[in-house]
Residue, then its C-alpha position, 0 to 999 in steps of 0.5 A: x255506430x252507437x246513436x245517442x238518444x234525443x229528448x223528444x218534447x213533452x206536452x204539458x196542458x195549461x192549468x186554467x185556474x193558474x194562467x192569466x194574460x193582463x194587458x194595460x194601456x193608457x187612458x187619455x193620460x191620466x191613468x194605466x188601464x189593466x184588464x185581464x183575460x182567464x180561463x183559457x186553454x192550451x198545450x206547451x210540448x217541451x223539451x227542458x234539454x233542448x228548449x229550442x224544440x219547444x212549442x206552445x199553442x193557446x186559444x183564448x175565449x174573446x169574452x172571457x175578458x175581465x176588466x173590473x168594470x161590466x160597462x168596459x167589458x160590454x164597450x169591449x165586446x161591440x162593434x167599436x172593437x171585437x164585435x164578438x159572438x160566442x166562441x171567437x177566440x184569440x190564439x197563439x202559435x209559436x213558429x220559433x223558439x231563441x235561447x237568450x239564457x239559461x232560463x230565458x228564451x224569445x217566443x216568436x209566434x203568431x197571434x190572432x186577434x180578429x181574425x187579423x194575424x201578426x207576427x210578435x215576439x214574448x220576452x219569456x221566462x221560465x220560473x220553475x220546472x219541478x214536481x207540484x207539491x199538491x198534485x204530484x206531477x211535473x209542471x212548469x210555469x212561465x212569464x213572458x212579456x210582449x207589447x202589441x198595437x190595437x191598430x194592428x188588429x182592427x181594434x183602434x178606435x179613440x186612438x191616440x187618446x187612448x193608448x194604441x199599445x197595450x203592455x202584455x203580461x202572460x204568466x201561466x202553468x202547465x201540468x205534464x200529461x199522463 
């Protein structure tokens, strides 16, 4: 009997300096709100024939969050939110992977945010898989779309007047190792 080989899934590491999640939520109704957080780590294993296979894992660094304005950043890190030391992280791990299209896909997975952990879902896009012109390697990159709620995470406060759902925005690329 001849065996058909399978694809196994590939890792990838997150290019830091290319990957970014910008969360948005609304301020007392006068304006939206976008902050940002960068330089975080992570790996993608994925199989571009059987993308169902795939999976993706990310810790980002509470205090690498960037908001344009320092008194924002340091309300954010206090106890009326994070209440964050050095080293807390925020994570992702996917647990499910749904094929909505050629290029699309339904990430469930669990994320982390105060050590409270729910159960979301990205709207996930792949924008291109092909070899980097600069570094000469194969690499992907990524959009996906979720929306969250800060109760859900002990990070509540002065809601509703300031918008308890935050918009995310999650775009990344990843390098293939070796």
């Amino acid at each position: 009997m001849a065996t058909t080989a399978m694809a196994e899934p590939v890792k990838y590491t997150l290019d830091a300096s290319h990957s970014q999640v910008v969360f948005s939520y609304d301020h007392l109704g006068f304006s939206t709100t976008y902050n940002m957080f960068g330089g975080f780590e992570g790996e993608i294993m994925f199989d571009q024939d059987a993308p169902e296979a795939s999976s993706v894992s990310v810790e980002i660094p509470v205090m690498s969050m960037l908001t344009g304005w320092e008194k924002r950043v340091a309300h954010f890190m206090s106890d009326d939110f994070f209440g964050a030391e050095e080293g807390d992280m925020i994570t992702f791990t996917s647990t499910g992977i749904e094929v909505t299209g050629e290029n699309t896909a339904n990430i469930t997975g669990d994320l982390t945010i105060n050590d409270v952990t729910q159960s979301v879902v990205l709207d996930t896009k792949l924008n291109k898989a092909a070899q980097h012109p600069m570094a000469g390697k194969d690499w992907v990159g990524f959009d996906a779309t979720t929306t969250i709620k800060r109760s859900d995470y002990g990070l509540g406060k002065f809601a509703p007047n300031v918008g308890d759902e935050l918009n995310v925005m999650i775009s990344i690329e990843a390098q293939k190792e070796g």
